[in-house]
C-alpha positions as CSV (number, residue, x, y, z in Angstrom):
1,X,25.5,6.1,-41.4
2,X,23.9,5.6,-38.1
3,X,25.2,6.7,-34.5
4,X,23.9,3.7,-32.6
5,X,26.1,0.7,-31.1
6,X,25.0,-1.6,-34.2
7,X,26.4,0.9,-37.0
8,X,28.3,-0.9,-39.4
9,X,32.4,0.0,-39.2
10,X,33.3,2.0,-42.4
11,X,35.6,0.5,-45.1
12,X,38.6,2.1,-44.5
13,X,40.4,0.7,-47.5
14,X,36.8,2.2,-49.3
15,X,35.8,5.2,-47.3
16,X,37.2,8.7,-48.5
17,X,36.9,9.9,-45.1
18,X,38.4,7.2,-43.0
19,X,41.7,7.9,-45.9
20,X,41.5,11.2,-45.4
21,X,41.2,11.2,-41.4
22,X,44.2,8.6,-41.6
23,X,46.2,11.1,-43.5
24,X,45.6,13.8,-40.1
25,X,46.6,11.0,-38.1
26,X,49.7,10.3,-39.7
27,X,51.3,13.8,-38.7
28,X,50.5,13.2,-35.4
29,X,52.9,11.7,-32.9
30,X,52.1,9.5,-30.5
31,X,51.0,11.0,-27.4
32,X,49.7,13.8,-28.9
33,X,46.3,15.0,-29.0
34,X,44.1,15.2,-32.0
35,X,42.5,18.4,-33.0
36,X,38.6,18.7,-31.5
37,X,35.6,17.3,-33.0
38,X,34.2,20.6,-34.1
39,X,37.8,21.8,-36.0
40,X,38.3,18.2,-37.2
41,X,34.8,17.9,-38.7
42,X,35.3,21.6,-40.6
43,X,38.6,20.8,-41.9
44,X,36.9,17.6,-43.0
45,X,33.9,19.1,-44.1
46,X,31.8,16.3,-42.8
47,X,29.1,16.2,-40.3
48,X,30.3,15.8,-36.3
49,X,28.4,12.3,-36.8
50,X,30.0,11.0,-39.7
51,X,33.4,11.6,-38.0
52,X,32.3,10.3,-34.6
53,X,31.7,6.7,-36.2
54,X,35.1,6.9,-37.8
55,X,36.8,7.7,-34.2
56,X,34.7,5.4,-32.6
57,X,36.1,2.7,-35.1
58,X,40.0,3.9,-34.7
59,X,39.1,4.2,-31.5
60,X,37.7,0.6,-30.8
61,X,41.2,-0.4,-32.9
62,X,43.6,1.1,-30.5
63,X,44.9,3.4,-32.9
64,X,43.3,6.7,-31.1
65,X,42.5,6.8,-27.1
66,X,39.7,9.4,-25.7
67,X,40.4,11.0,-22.1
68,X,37.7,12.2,-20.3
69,X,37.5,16.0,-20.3
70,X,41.0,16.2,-21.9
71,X,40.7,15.2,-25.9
72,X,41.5,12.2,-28.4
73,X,45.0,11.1,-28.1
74,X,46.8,8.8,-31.0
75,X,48.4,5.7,-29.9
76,X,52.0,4.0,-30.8
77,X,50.6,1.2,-32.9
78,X,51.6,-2.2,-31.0
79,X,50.6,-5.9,-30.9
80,X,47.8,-5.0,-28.4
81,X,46.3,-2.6,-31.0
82,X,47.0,-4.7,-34.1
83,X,45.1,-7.1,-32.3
84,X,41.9,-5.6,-31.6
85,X,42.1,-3.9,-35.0
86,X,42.4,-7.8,-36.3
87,X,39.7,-8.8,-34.3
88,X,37.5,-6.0,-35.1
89,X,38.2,-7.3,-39.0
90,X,37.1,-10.4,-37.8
91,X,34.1,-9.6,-36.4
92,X,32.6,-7.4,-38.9
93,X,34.2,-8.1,-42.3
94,X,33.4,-11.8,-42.5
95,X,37.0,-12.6,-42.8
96,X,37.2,-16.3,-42.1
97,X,39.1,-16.2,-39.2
98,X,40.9,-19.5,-40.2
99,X,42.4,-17.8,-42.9
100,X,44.8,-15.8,-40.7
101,X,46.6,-19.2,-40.2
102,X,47.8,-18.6,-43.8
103,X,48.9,-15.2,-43.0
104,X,50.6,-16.4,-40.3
105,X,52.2,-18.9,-42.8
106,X,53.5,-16.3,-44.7
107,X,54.7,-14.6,-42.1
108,X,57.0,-17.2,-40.8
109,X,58.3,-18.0,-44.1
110,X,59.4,-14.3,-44.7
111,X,61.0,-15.2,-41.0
112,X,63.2,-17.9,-41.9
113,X,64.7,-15.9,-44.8
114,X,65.0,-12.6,-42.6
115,X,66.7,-14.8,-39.9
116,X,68.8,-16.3,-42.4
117,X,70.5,-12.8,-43.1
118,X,70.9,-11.5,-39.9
119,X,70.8,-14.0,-36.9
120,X,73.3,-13.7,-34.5
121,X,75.5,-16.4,-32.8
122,X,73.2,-15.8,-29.7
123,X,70.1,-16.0,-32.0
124,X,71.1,-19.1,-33.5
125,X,72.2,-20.5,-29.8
126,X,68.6,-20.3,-28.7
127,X,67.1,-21.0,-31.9
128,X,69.1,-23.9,-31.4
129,X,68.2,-24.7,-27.8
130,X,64.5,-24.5,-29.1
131,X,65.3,-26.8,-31.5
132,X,66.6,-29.2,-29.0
133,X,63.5,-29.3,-26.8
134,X,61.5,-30.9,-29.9
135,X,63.2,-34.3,-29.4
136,X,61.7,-34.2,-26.2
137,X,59.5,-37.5,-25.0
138,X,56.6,-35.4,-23.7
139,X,54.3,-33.5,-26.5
140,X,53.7,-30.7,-24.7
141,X,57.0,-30.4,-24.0
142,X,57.6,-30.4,-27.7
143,X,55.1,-28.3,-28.6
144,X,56.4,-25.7,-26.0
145,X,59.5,-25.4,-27.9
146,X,58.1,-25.7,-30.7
147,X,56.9,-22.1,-30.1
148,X,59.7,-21.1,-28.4
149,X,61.9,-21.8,-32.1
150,X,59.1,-19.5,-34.2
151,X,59.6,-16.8,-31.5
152,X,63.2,-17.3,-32.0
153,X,63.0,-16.9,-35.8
154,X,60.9,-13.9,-35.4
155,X,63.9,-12.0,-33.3
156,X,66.4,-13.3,-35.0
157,X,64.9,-11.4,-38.4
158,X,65.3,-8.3,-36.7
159,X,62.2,-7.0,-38.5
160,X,60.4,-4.3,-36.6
161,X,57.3,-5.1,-38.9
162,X,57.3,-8.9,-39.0
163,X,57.5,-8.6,-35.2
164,X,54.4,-6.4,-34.9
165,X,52.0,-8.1,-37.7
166,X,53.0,-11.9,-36.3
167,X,52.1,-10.8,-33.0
168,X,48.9,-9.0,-33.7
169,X,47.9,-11.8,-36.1
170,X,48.7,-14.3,-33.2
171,X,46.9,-12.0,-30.2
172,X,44.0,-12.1,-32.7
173,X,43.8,-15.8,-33.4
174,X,43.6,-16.3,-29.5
175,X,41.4,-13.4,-29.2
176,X,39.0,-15.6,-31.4
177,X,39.5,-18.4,-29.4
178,X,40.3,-20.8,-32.1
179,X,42.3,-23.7,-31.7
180,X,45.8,-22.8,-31.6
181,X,46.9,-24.9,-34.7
182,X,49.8,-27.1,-32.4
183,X,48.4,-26.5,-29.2
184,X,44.9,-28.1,-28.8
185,X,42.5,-26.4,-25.8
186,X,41.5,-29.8,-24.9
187,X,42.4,-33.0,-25.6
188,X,46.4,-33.7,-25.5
189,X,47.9,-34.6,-29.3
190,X,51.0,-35.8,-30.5
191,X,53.1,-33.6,-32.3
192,X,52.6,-33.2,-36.5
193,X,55.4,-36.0,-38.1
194,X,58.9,-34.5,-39.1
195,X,58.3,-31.6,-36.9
196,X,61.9,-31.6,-35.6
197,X,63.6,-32.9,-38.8
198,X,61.5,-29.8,-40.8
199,X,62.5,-27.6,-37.7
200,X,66.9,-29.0,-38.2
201,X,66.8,-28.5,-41.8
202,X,65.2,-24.7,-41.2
203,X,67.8,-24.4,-38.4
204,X,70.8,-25.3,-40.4
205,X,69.7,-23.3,-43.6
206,X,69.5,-20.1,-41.3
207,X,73.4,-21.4,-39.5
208,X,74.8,-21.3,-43.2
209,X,73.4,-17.8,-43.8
210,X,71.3,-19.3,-46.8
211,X,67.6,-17.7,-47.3
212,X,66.5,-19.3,-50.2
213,X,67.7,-22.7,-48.4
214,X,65.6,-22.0,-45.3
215,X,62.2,-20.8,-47.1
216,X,62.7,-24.3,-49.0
217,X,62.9,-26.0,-45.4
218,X,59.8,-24.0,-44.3
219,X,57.9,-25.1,-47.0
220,X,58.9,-28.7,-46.8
């Protein structure tokens, strides 16, 4: 594997080393620093090169930082991160990036049925409100809340996890600059048919605490 700028990234999900630096990693907190090339490379036992392209990848992912003169430091893994390590799988693994609309999908369906079980009477207030704004006249306005009622649902599941992968799915969609599915770049649209009525029956099914109810509203 090369050292130069167009190296291909390794396979983490494939590469023996990539696995077994991630396993080092992994008992490191955040904040901390990881050991130095030379000790990681002989507890390794891998060339100095073949470990540099593997940092330079975690690096270029936000899961590890480099100081000048001080070390490589592991990050907390957030949105920002997932991001760029989305965007890098973009990029270089020929993921269609289109495709991540269906994870995003999936996502939101798991949502509802999270939200369902846990929401709040101050969740379901601004879910609510949300829902609301989609009878508005004005399509942008619509679409606004429109977003406004997924990042509702996405609280109100008080999932740690669904919070960080929709939002580093979402941060990586943008990063690609594709066309945010309800929000067109350019020209103004009107909203998709039955987006409220679809939005009131997912609302009402997460009110009466019913999961299987709302992922049947999602996917109607």
């Amino acid at each position: 594997m090369g050292d130069g700028p167009l190296a291909d990234p390794p396979d983490a999900l494939a590469d023996p080393l990539a696995m077994r630096l991630a396993a080092i990693i992994r008992e490191i907190q955040p904040g901390e620093r990881l050991p130095a090339e030379r000790e990681l490379a002989t507890r390794l036992g891998v060339s100095r090169t073949a470990l540099r392209d593997r940092l330079r990848f975690l690096e270029s992912a936000g899961i590890l930082r480099r100081r000048s003169g001080s070390g490589t430091y592991v990050e907390a893994l957030n949105p920002q991160a997932l991001t760029r390590t989305l965007g890098v799988a973009v990029t270089f693994s020929g993921l269609p990036a289109e495709s991540m609309f269906t994870a995003l999908d999936a996502l939101d369906r798991q949502a509802v049925r999270e939200a369902a079980t846990h929401a709040d009477r101050t969740q379901l207030t601004v879910l609510r409100s949300a829902l609301e704004g989609m009878r508005d006249d004005r399509p942008d306005a619509v679409l606004t809340a429109h977003e406004e009622f997924h990042e509702a649902l996405i609280a109100a599941a008080a999932s740690p996890a669904l919070t960080l992968l929709r939002a580093g799915v979402v941060g990586a969609l943008r990063k690609a600059q594709l066309v945010w599915p309800d929000r067109p770049d350019s020209a103004e649209v009107l909203p998709p048919p039955g987006l409220y009525e679809r939005h009131r029956a997912i609302y009402r099914a997460i009110a009466a605490g019913d999961p299987a109810a709302a992922a049947a509203a999602f996917d109607g």
